[in-house]
C-alpha positions as a Markdown table, in Angstrom:
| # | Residue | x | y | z |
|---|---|---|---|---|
| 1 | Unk | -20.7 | 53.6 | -37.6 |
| 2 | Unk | -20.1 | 50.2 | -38.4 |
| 3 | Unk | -21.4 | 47.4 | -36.3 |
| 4 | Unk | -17.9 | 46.1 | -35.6 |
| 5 | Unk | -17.1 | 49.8 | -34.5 |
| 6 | Unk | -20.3 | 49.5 | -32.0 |
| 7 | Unk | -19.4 | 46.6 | -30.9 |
| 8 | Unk | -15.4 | 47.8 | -30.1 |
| 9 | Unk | -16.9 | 50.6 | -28.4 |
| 10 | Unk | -19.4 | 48.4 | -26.2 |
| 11 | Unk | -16.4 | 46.7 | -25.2 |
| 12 | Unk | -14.2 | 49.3 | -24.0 |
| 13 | Unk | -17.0 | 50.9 | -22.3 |
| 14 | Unk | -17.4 | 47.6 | -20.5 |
| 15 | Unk | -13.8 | 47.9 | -19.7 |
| 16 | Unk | -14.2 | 51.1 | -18.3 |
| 17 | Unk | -16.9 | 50.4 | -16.1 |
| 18 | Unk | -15.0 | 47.0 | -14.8 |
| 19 | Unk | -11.9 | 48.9 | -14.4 |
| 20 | Unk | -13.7 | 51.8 | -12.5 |
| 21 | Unk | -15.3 | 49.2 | -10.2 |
| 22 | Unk | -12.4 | 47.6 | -9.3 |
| 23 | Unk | -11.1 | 50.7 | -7.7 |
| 24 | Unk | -14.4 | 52.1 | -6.4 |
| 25 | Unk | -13.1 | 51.3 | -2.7 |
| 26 | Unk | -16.7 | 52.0 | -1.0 |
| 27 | Unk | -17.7 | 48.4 | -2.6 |
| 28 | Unk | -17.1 | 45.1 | -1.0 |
| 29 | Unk | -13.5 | 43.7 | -1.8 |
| 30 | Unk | -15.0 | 40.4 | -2.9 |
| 31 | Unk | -16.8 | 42.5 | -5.9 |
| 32 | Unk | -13.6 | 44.8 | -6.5 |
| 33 | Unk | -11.5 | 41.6 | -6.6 |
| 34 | Unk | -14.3 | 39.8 | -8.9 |
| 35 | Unk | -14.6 | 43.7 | -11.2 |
| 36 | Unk | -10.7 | 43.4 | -11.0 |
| 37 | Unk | -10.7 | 40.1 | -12.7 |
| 38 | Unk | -13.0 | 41.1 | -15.5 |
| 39 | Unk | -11.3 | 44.1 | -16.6 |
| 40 | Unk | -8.4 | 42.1 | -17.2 |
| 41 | Unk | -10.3 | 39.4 | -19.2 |
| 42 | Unk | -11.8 | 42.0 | -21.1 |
| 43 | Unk | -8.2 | 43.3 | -21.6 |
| 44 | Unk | -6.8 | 40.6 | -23.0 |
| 45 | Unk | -9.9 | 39.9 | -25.4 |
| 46 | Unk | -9.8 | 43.3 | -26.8 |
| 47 | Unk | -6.0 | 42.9 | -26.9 |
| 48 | Unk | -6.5 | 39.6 | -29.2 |
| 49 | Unk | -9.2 | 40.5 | -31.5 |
| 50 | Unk | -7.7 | 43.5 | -32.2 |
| 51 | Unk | -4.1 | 42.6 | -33.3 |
């Protein structure tokens, strides 16, 4: 694989992991709110370095 393809991976794994913490209701809404936030910074990165 390609290191840009690693990296793109990486990335959406991050996503993933942000995304699934933001709904994970057993953690404290201050950290779903903040998980919540990064997901959709990560969103729009991916969304622009990818067009």
């Amino acid at each position: 694989m390609a290191k840009s393809d690693e990296e793109l991976l990486q990335q959406i794994s991050q996503l993933g992991a942000a995304v699934n913490a933001a709904r994970d209701e057993s953690l404290d809404p201050e950290l779903r709110a903040l998980a919540d936030h990064t997901a959709q910074e990560a969103a729009g990165r991916l969304s622009e370095e990818n067009q």
